[in-house]
C-alpha positions as a Python dict, from the first residue, in 0.01 Angstrom:
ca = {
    (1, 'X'): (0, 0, 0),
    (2, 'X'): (64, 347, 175),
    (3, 'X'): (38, 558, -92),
    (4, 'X'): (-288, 725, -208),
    (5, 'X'): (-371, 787, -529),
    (6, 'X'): (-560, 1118, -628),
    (7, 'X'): (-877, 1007, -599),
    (8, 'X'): (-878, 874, -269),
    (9, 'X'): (-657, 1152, -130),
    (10, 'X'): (-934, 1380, -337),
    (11, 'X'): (-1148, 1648, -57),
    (12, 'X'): (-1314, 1956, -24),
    (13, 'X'): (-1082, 2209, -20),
    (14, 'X'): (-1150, 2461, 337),
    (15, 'X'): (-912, 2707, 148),
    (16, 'X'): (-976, 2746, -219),
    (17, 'X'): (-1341, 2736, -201),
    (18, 'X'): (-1594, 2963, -398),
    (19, 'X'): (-1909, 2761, -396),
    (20, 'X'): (-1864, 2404, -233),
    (21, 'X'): (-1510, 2374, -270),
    (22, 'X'): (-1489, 2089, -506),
    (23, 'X'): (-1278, 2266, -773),
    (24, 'X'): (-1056, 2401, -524),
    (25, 'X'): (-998, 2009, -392),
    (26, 'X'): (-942, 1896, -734),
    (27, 'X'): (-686, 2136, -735),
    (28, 'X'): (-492, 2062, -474),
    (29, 'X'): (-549, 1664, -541),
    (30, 'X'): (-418, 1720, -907),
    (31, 'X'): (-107, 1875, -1071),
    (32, 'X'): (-430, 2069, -1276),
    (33, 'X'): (-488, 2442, -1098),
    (34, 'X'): (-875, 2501, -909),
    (35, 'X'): (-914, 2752, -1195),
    (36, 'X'): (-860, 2503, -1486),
    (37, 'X'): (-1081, 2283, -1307),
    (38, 'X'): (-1344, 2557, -1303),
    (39, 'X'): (-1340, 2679, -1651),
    (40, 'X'): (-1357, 2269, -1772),
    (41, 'X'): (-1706, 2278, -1494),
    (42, 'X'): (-1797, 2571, -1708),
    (43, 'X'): (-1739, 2443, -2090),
    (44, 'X'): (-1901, 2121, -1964),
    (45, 'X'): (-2234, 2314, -1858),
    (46, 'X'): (-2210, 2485, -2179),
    (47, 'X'): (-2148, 2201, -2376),
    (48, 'X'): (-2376, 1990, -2200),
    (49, 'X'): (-2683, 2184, -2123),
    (50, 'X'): (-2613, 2184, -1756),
    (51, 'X'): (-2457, 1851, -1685),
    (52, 'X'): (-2195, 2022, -1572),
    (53, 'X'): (-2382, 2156, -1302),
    (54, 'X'): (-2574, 1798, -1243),
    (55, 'X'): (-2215, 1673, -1183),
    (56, 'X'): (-2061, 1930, -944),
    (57, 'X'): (-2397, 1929, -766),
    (58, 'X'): (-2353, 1530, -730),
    (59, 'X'): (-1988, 1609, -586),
    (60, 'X'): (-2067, 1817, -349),
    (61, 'X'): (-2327, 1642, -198),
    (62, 'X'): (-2070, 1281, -173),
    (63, 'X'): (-1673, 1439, -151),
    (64, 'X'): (-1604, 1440, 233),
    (65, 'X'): (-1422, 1723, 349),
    (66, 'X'): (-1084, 1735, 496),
    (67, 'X'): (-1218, 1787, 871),
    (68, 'X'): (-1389, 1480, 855),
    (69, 'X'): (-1136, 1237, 677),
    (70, 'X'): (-880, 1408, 942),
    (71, 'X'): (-1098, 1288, 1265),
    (72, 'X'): (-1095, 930, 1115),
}
């Protein structure tokens, strides 16, 4: 099985990064733009009471980045 799906192709993005990158990686690992992803991170705190940030916090700390997957 060569192909990857999303979520194993799914990094940090070095690029589109504002904070940790992770919205910017979901971005470019879904057909979804880094600022949808962002506003969703943002209705979700809202909604939530801050699990939104519990979650992207969680993220961050276990999403590899690309330079690391690439020296694998």
């Amino acid at each position: 099985m060569t192909e990857k799906n999303w979520l194993q192709a799914f990094t940090k993005s070095d690029k589109d990064r504002w904070l940790g990158g992770i919205c910017g990686g979901l971005g470019e690992s879904t057909p979804l733009p880094s600022w949808v992803w962002r506003l969703m991170f943002v209705l979700i705190f809202a909604i939530t009471y801050g699990m939104g940030f519990f979650i992207y916090i969680l993220l961050w700390i276990f999403v590899p980045t690309k330079s690391k997957i690439e020296d694998q």
